[in-house]
C-alpha positions as CSV (number, residue, x, y, z in Angstrom):
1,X,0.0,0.0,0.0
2,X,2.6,2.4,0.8
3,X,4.4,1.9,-2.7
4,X,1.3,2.5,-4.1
5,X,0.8,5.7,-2.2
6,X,3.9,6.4,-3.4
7,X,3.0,5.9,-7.0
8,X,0.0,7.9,-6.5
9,X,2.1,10.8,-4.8
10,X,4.3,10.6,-7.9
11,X,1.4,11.5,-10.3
12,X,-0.7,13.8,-8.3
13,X,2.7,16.3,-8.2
14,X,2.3,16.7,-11.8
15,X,1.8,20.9,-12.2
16,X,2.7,21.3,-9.0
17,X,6.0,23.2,-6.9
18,X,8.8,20.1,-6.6
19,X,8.7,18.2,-4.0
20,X,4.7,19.0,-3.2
21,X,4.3,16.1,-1.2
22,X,7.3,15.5,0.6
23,X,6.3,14.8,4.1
24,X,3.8,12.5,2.5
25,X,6.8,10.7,1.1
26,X,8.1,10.9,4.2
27,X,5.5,9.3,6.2
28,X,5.2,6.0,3.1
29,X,9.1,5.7,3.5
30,X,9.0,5.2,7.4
31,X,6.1,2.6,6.5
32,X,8.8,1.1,4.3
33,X,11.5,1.2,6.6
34,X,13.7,3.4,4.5
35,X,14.9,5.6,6.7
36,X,17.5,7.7,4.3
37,X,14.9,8.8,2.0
38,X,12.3,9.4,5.2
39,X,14.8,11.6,7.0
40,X,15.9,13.2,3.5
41,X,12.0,14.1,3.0
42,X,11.3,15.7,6.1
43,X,14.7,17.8,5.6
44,X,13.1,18.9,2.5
45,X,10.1,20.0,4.0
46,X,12.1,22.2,6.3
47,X,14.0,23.8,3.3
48,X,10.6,24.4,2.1
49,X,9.8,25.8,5.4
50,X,6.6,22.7,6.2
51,X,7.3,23.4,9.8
52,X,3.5,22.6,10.5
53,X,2.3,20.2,13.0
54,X,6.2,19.3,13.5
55,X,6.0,18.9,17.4
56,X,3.5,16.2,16.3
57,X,5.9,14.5,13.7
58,X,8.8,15.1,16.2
59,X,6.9,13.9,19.7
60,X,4.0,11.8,18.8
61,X,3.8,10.4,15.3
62,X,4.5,6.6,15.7
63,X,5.7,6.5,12.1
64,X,8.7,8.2,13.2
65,X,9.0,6.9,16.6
66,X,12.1,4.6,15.3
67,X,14.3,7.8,14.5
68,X,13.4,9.9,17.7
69,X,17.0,8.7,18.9
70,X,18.9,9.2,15.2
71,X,20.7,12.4,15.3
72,X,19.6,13.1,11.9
73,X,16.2,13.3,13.3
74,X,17.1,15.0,16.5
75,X,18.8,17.8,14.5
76,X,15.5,18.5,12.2
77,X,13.2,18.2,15.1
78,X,15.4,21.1,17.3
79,X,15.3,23.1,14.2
80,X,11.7,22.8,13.8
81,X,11.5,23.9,18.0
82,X,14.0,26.9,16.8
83,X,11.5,28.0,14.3
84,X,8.5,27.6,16.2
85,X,10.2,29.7,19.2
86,X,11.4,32.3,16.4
87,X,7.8,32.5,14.9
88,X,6.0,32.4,18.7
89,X,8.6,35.6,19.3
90,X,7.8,37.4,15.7
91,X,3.9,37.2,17.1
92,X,4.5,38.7,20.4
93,X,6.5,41.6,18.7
94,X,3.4,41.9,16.6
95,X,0.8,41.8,19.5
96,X,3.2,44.2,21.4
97,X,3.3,46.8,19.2
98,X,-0.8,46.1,18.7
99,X,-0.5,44.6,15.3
100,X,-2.1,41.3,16.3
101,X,-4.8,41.4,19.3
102,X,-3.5,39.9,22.4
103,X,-5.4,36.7,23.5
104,X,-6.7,36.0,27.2
């Protein structure tokens, strides 16, 4: 099945910006057990700046539980908690200087 996804993945990036779909990649590689080309797609998706739902992928996501203790892995997950602390600093300079409301 997760070939096929592949396959699919392959074909539905026609027209679209390279490497579209590369945390879905990702996630059918760990099914695979290919761990190269898994922690090769998610360091894509961080060049394309896919930093969504990351603490997930990092933390939770039993697809990736295997590389939690690869350094590989380790490396993109403390980048991804470097951009989320950069981004969560970016919005309180925003809501300080009353560009974005403040939430209670």
């Amino acid at each position: 099945l997760a070939t096929s996804i592949l396959v699919q993945l392959e074909a539905e990036s026609v027209g679209r910006t390279e490497n579209w779909f590369c945390r879905e990649r990702a996630a059918a590689f760990a099914i695979l057990g290919d761990d190269e080309r898994t922690l090769a797609q998610l360091a894509i998706a961080q060049k394309m700046r896919k930093y969504y739902r990351w603490w997930y992928l990092a933390e939770r996501d039993p697809l990736f539980a295997h590389l939690r203790s690869d350094p590989r892995f380790r490396t993109l997950t403390e980048q991804a908690k470097k951009h989320r602390a950069e981004q969560r600093a970016l919005l309180e300079q925003m809501r300080s200087k009353g560009e974005e409301p403040k939430r209670s």
